[in-house]
C-alpha positions in Angstrom: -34.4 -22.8 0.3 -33.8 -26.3 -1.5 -35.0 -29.3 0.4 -32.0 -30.5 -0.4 -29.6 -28.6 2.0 -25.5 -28.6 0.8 -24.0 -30.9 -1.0 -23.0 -34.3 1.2 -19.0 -35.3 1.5 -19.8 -38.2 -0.7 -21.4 -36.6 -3.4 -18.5 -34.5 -3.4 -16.1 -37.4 -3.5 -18.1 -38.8 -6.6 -18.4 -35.0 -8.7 -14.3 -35.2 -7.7 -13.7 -38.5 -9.0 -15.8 -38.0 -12.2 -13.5 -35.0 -12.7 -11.0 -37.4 -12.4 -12.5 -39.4 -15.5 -13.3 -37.0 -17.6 -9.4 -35.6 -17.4 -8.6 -39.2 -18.4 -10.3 -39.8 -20.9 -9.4 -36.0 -22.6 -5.6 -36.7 -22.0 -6.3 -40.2 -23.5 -7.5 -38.6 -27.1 -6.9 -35.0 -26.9 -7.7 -34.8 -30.8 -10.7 -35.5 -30.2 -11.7 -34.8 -26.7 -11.3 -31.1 -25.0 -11.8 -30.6 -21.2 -13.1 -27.2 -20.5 -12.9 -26.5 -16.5 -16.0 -24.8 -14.4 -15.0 -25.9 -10.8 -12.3 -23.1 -10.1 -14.8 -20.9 -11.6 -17.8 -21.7 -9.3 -15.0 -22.6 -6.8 -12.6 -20.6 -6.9 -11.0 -21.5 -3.0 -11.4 -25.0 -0.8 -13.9 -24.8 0.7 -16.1 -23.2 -2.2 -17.1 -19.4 -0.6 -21.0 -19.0 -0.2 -20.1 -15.3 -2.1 -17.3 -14.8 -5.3 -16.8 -11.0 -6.0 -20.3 -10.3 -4.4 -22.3 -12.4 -5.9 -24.0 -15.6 -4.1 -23.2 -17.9 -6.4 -25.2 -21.5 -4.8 -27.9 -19.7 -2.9 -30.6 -22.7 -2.4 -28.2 -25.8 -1.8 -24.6 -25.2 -2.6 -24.3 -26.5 -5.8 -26.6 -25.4 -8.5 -26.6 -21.6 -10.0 -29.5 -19.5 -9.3 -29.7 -15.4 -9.2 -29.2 -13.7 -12.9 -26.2 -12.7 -11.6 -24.4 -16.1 -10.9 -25.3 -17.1 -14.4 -23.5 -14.0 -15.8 -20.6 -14.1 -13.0 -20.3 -18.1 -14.9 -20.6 -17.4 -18.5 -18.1 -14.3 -18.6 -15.7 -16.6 -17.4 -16.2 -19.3 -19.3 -17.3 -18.1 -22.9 -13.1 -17.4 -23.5 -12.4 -21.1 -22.1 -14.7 -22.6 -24.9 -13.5 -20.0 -27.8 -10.1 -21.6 -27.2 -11.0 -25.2 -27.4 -9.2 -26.5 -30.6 -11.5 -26.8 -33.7 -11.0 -30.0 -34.8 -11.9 -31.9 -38.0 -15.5 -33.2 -37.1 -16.6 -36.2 -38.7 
């Protein structure tokens, strides 16, 4: 068990209004800049479940991935979200 217990309602507030940045800046230059989504992923529902299709996805303090399993539950989903980010012309 992590020492430090679930995620507080502030942190929370800050992830959600980093999220908001982020989808700023992306729509601001979306040549250059592509937003690929995790949060409905490891959250699919408000409040984020402790268990997604049987698998406990942020077992020691609510945020971070731990068991194989998680990590697998993650990457399935989002491996096709990168492969359709746009190839740009990188410079």
């Amino acid at each position: 068990e992590s020492s430090y217990g679930p995620a507080k309602p502030e942190q929370v507030d800050r992830i959600r209004h980093l999220n908001r940045l982020l989808e700023q800046v992306a729509a601001a230059d979306p040549v250059r800049v592509s937003l690929v989504r995790l949060d409905d992923i490891a959250c699919p529902t408000t409040p984020c479940p402790t268990q997604v299709e049987g698998i406990t996805l942020r077992p020691k303090d609510g945020v971070h991935f731990d068991p194989p399993e998680a990590g697998t539950y993650v990457a399935d989903r989002l491996a096709p979200r990168l492969l359709q980010v746009p190839r740009g012309d990188v410079r």
